[in-house]
C-alpha positions in Angstrom: 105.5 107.1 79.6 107.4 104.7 77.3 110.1 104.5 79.1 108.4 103.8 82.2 106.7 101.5 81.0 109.3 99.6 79.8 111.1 99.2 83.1 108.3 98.2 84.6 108.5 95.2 82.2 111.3 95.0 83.2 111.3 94.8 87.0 108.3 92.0 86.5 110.3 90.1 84.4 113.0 89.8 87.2 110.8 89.7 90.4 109.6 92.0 93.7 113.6 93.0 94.1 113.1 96.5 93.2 116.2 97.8 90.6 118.6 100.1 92.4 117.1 103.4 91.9 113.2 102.2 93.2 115.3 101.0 96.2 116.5 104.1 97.1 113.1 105.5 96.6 111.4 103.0 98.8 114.6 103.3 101.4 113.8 106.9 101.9 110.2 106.6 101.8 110.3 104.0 104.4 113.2 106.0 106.4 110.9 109.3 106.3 108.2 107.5 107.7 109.5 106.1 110.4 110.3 109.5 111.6 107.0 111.1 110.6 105.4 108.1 112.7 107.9 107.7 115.8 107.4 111.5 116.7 103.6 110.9 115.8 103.0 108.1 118.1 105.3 109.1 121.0 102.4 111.1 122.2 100.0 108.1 122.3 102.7 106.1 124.0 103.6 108.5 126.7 99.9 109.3 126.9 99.6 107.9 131.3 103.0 110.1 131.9 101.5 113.3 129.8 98.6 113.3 131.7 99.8 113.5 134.6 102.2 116.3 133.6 99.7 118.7 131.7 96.4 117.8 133.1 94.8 118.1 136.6 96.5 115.4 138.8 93.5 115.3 141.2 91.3 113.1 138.4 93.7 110.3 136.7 91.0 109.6 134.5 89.6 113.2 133.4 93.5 113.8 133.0 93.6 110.7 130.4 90.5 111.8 128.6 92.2 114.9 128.6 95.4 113.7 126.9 93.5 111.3 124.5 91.3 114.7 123.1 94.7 116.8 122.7 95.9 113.1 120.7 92.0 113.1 118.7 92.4 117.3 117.8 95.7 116.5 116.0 93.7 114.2 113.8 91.4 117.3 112.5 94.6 119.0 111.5 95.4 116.4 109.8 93.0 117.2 106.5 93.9 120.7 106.7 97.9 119.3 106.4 96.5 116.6 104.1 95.0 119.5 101.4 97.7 122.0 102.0 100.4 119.0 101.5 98.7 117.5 99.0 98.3 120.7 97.1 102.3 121.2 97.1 102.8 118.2 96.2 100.5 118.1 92.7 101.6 121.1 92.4 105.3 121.7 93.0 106.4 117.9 93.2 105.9 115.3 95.7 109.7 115.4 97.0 109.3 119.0 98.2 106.1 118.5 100.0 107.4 115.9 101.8 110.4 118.1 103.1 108.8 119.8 104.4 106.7 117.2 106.0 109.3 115.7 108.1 111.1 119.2 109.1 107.6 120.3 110.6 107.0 117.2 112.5 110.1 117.1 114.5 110.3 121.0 115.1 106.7 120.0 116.8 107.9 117.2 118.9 110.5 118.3 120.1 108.6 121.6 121.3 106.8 119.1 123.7 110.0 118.1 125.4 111.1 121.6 126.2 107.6 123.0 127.7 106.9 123.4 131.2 104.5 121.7 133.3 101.0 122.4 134.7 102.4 123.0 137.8 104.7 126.1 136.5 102.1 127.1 133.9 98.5 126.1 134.9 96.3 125.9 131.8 99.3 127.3 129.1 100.9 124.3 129.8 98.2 122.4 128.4 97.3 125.0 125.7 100.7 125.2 124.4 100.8 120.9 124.2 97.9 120.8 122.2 99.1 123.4 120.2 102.1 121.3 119.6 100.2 118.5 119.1 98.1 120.2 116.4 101.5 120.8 114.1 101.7 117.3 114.5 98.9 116.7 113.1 99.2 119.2 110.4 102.5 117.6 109.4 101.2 114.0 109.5 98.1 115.1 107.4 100.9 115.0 104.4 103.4 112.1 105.2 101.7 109.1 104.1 99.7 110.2 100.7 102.6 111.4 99.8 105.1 108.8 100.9 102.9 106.3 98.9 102.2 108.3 95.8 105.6 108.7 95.3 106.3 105.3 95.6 103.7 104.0 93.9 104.6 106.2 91.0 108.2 104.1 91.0 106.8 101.0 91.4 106.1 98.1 88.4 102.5 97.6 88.5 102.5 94.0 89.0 104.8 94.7 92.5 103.0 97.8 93.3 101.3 96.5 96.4 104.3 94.6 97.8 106.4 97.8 97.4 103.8 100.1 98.9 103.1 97.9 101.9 106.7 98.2 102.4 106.5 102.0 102.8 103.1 100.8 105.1 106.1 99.6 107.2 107.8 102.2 108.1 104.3 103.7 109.4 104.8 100.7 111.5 108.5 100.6 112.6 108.0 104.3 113.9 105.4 103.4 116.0 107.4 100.5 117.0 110.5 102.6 117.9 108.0 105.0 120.0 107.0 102.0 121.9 110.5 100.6 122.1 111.2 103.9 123.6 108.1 103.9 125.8 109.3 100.4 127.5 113.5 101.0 128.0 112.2 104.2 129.6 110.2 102.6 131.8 112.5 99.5 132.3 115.8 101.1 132.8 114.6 104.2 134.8 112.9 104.6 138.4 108.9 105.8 138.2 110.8 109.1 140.1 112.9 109.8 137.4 110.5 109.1 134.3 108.1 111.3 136.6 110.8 114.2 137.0 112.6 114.6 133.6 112.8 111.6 132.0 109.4 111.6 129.9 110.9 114.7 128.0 113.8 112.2 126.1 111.8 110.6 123.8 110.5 114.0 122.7 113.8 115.6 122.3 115.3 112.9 120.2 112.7 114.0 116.9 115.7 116.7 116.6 118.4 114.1 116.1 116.0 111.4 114.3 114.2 114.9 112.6 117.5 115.2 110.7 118.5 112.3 109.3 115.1 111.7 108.1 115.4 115.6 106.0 119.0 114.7 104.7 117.5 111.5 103.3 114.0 113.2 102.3 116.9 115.5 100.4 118.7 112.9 98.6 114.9 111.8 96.4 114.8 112.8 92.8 111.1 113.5 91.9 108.9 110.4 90.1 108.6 110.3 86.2 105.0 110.6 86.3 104.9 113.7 88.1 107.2 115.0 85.7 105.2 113.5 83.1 102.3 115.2 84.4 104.2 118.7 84.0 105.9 118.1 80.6 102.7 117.8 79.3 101.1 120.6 81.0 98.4 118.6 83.0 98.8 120.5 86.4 96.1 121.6 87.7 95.7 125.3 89.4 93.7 123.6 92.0 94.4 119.7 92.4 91.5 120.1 95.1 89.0 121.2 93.4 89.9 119.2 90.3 89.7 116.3 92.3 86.5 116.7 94.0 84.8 117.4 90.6 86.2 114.4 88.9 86.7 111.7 91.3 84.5 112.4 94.7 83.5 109.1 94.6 87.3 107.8 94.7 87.9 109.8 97.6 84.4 108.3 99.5 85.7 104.8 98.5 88.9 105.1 100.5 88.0 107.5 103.3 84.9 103.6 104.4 88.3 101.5 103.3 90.7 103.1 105.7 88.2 102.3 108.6 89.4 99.1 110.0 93.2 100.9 108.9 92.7 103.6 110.7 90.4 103.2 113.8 91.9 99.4 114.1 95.1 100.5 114.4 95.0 103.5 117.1 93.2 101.2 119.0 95.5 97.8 118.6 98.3 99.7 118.9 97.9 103.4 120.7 94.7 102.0 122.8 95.8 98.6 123.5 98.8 99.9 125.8 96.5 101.3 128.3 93.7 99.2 127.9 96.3 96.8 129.1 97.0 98.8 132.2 93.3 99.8 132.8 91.5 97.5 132.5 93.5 94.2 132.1 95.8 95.9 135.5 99.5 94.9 133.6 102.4 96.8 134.2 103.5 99.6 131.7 106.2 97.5 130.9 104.1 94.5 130.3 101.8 97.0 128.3 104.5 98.1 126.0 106.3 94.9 125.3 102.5 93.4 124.0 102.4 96.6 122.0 105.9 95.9 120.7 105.1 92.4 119.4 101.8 93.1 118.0 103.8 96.1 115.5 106.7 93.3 114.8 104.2 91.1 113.7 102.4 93.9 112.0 105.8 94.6 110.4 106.1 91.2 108.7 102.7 90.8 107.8 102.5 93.7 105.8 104.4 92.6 102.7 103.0 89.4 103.0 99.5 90.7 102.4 101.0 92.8 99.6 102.5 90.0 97.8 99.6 88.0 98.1 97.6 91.3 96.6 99.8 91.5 93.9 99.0 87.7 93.0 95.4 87.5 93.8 94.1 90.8 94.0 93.2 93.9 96.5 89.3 93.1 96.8 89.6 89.4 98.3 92.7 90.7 100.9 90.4 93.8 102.0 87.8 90.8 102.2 89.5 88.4 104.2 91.4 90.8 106.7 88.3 93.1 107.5 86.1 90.1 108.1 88.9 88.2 110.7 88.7 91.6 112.8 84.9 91.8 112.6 85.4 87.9 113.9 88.5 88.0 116.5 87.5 91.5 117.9 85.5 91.0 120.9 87.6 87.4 121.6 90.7 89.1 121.9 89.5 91.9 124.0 88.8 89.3 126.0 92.0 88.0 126.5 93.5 91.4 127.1 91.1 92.3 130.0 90.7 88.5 131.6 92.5 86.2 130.3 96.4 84.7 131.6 99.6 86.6 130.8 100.5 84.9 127.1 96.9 85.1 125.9 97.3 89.0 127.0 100.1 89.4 124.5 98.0 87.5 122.0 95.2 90.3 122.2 96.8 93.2 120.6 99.0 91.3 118.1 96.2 89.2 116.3 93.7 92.4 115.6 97.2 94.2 114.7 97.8 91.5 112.2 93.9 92.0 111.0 95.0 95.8 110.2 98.1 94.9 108.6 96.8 92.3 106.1 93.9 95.2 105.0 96.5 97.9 105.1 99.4 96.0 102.9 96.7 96.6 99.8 95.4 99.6 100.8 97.5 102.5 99.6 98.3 100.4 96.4 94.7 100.3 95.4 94.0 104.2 96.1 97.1 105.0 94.3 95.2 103.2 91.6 91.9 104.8 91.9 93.0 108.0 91.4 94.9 109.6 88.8 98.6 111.5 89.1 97.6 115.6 88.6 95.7 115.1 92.5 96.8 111.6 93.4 98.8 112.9 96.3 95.8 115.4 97.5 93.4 112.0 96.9 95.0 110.1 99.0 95.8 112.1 101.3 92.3 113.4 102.1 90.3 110.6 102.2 93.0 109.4 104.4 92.9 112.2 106.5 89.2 112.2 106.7 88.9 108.6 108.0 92.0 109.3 110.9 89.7 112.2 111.9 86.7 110.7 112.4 87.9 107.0 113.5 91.4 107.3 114.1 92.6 110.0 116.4 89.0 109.9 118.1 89.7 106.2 118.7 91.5 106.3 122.2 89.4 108.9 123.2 85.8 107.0 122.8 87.2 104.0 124.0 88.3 105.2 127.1 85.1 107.3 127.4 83.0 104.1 126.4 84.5 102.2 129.1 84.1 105.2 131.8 80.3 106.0 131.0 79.2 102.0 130.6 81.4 100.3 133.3 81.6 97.6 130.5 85.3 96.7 129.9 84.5 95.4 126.2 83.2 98.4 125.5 86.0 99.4 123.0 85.9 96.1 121.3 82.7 97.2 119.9 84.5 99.8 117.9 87.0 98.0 116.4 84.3 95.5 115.3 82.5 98.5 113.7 85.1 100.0 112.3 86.1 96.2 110.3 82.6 95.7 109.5 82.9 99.8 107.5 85.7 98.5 105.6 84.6 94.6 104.9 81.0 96.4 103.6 83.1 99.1 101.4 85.3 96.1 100.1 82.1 94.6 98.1 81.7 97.5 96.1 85.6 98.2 95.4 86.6 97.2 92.2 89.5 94.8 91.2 92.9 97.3 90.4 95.7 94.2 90.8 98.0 95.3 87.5 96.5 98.3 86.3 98.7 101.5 84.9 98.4 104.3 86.9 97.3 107.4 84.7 98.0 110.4 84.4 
């Protein structure tokens, strides 16, 4: 670990720009990502056209509950991805795990372009969707632990936070292209075609997009301190199980952090779209360019948080950004429901930006927390455990909240709780900023 060690030194000594081979490393990460994400969030994005497609037309909104509960089961196969991943990964190396990541994600998405309807199948058609949806999942459950373990294996410790928040990014930027997608098919394309054939495009293109991202996935060489871990014999036979025995309360501190992370952002991002439509009556494409601003904005603010995380610390940043959502939530709800056409747009992007200041510490810190022989199955689980219960449930309560109560609002009360989970779990996390990661 010398030598590690040294370059890290090294790196501080000349600033954030990462030396040539971490920027190939964060490059890929970043580039895998925006894959794993893009055929992730297309789903969420396409979620009024789906519905209407592989759900019972006669009830728009039992057919959206019903899409929003095919997006929330995904999210269980997520920890089931997350161990299985994360045990390749501690295992066998993180660069294989993530292979295999990516090639299982767009294999799934682009299944969900090619299937036929309702109307030709009835009730398959929906089965097989959700099946689809639930390899999603399983591949998702894997992408982001991993992406950031190996990265924040790479990184010096003093930019470790900046240079994870960057990977945070591409998380972002997929999501982003999903909703870029979501609007030029709506903009450039007659509600008759989108309603026809066009919704399938955006699925299909995970094959082209699918295969870039596994040629660069390819290119990686595996991180010292996994190799580390091997030369000296410290895998375990079951990361898991080592991990729960040694560092349960690790994995409980980041599954109450990722709250405002996780359920914040599936419903500023994913949620916001339709709440926009629902119950604010925009246009789709009105929806989906407020959507596409708010992740921009995300995008920047995202290593801005990590720099600032790096220099003052990962406890006050959790702080400060879980308390502005618990503050801004219900306001900007608001706004998206009520208010005039530029306050709309300023809905979604400022609890976005909330998320994204929490989120450009987050994976630093657990990366931290946790040591290297089952960082990746650490993260990864309590990652995968907070998407499942507040994440990919997200859409699907707030739409149900709003249905059983009448109260448009309603889903600003769970973002607020979801902020107030993290800003509570911030008090008791303690101060990483610099430390060495162990092995």
């Amino acid at each position: 670990m010398a030598n590690s060690t040294t370059e890290g030194a090294a790196a501080d000594q000349v600033g954030a720009r990462p030396t040539p081979s971490n920027a190939k490393v964060i490059r890929g990460a970043i580039l895998g990502t925006v894959v794993e994400y893009y055929d992730f969030g297309i789903y969420g994005y396409m979620a009024t056209m789906v519905s209407a497609h592989f759900f019972v037309r006669d009830d728009p909104t039992a057919a959206l509950l019903g899409t929003f509960a095919a997006f929330a089961v995904a999210f269980f196969l997520r920890v089931p991805g997350g161990i299985f991943f994360g045990h390749i990964g501690d295992k066998y190396g993180r660069k294989r795990a993530l292979t295999w990541t990516i090639l299982l994600m767009a294999v799934a998405t682009a299944l969900m372009g090619l299937l036929p309807t309702y109307t030709t199948l009835g009730v398959w058609a929906t089965a097989l969707l959700t099946l689809s949806r639930c390899l999603q999942g399983f591949a998702a459950g894997g992408e982001i632990g991993g992406a950031n373990s190996f990265v924040s294996e790479h990184a010096p410790p003093k930019w470790r936070a900046f240079q994870t928040s960057m990977v945070n990014s591409g998380t972002y930027i997929g999501s982003l292209c999903a909703s870029l997608m979501a609007l030029t098919l709506t903009t450039t394309m007659t509600a008759e075609q989108v309603d026809a054939w066009g919704w399938r495009i955006p699925f299909l293109l995970s094959l082209v997009i699918g295969v870039v991202g596994l040629w660069i996935r390819n290119s990686l060489d595996e991180t010292e301190q996994f190799q580390d871990v091997q030369e000296h014999s410290e895998v375990v036979k079951v990361p898991l199980f080592a991990l729960l025995a040694t560092a349960w309360r690790q994995v409980l501190t980041i599954i109450l952090l990722g709250a405002l992370i996780t359920g914040g952002y599936y419903i500023a991002s994913v949620y916001a779209a339709t709440y926009l439509q629902t119950a604010g009556e925009r246009s789709p494409q009105f929806a989906f360019t407020a959507t596409c601003i708010a992740m921009v904005l995300g995008v920047i603010t995202l290593p801005i948080a990590g720099y600032i995380g790096d220099r003052i610390g990962r406890k006050p940043v959790f702080i400060g950004g879980s308390a502005a959502a618990a503050l801004l939530g219900v306001p900007m709800f608001m706004l998206m429901a009520d208010g005039p056409a530029p306050l709309a747009l300023l809905g979604p992007a400022v609890l976005f930006i909330c998320v994204s200041v929490v989120n450009g510490v987050s994976f630093a810190a657990y990366a931290e927390m946790l040591r290297a022989r089952f960082r990746y199955s650490g993260i990864a689980l309590g990652n995968n455990v907070t998407n499942m219960l507040l994440g990919g449930t997200a859409p699907f309560i707030a739409t149900l909240l709003v249905s059983s109560t009448g109260n448009k609002l309603a889903p600003a009360g769970y973002f607020v709780a979801c902020a107030l989970i993290s800003l509570i779990a911030s008090f008791f996390l303690k101060e990483t900023k610099g430390k060495e990661l162990a092995l």
